[in-house]
VOFI-53828 format. One line per field, with one value per residue (C-alpha): x, y, z; residue in one letter. Coordinates in steps of 0.001 Angstrom, whole numbers, plus 500000, padded with zeros to 6 digits. Layout:
REM residues N
east = [X, ...];
north = [Y, ...];
up = [Z, ...];
code = [A, ...];
//
This chain:
REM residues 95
east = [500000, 501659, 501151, 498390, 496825, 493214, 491425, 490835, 487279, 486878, 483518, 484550, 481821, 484277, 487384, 486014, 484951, 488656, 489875, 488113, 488521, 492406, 491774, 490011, 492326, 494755, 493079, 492554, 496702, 496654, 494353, 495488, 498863, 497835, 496328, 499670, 501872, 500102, 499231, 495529, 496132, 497387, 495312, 492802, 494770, 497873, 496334, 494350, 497675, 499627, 496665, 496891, 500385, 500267, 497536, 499373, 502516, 500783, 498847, 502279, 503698, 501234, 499412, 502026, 505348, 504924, 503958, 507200, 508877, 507944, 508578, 511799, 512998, 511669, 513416, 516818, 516610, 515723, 518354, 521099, 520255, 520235, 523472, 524817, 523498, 524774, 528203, 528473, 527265, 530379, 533073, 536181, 538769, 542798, 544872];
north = [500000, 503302, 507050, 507913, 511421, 509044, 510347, 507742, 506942, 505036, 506450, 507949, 504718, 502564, 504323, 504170, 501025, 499714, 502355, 500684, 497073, 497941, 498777, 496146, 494045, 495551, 495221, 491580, 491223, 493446, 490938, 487696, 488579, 489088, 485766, 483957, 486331, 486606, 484129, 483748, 485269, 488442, 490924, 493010, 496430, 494845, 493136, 496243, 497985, 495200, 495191, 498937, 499593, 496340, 497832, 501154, 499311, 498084, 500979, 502780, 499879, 499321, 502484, 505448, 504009, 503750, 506921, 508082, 505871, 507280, 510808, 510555, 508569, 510777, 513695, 511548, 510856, 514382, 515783, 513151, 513433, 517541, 516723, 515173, 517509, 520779, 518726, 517470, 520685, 522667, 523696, 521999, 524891, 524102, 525450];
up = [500000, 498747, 498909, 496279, 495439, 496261, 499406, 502194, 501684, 505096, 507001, 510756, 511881, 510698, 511864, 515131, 514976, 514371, 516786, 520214, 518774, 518761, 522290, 523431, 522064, 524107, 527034, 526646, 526052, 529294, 531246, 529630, 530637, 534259, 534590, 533251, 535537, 538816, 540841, 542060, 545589, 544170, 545646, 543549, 543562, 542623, 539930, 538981, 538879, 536975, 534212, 534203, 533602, 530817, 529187, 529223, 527727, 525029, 523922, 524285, 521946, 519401, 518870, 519859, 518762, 514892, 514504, 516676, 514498, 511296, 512794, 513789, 511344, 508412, 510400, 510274, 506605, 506073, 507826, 506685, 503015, 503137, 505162, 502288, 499979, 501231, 501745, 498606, 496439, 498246, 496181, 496269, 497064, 495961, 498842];
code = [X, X, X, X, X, X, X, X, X, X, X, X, X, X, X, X, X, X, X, X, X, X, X, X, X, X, X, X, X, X, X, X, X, X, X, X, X, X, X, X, X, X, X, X, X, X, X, X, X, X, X, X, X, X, X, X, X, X, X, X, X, X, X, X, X, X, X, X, X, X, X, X, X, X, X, X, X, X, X, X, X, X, X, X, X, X, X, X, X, X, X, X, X, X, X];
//
């Protein structure tokens, strides 16, 4: 799937729709992964506190981290290839 001049047609019922299932599905790696770490006589803050932080992990993970991904790296490449542009367009002086 590549950048096209095409507008995304998607309606905002089925943006949201993908939006909370993305959630929930996080939440279920959240609680799923409390139930194979904890043991049963954890208490119910700690395990309200484990399920919060894993949920927050994975939302930080799977949502939030591509797009800091493609930021920074798009501000690398920018920045490195106008590095080497500039460097390479200088004239070479003869001492």
């Amino acid at each position: 799937m590549g950048i096209t001049d095409q507008p995304y047609d998607a309606s905002w019922e089925t943006i949201s729709l993908w939006a909370i299932l993305l959630v929930v599905a996080c939440y279920v790696v959240a609680e799923l992964g409390s139930r194979f770490v904890l043991t049963k006589d954890t208490s119910s803050k700690d395990k309200l506190a484990f399920v919060w932080f894993a949920f927050d992990g994975v939302v930080h993970g799977c949502i939030e981290l591509p797009f800091m991904y493609a930021i920074y790296c798009t501000i690398l490449a920018s920045s490195t290839l106008a590095h080497r542009t500039s460097a390479s367009a200088r004239p070479v002086v003869a001492p």
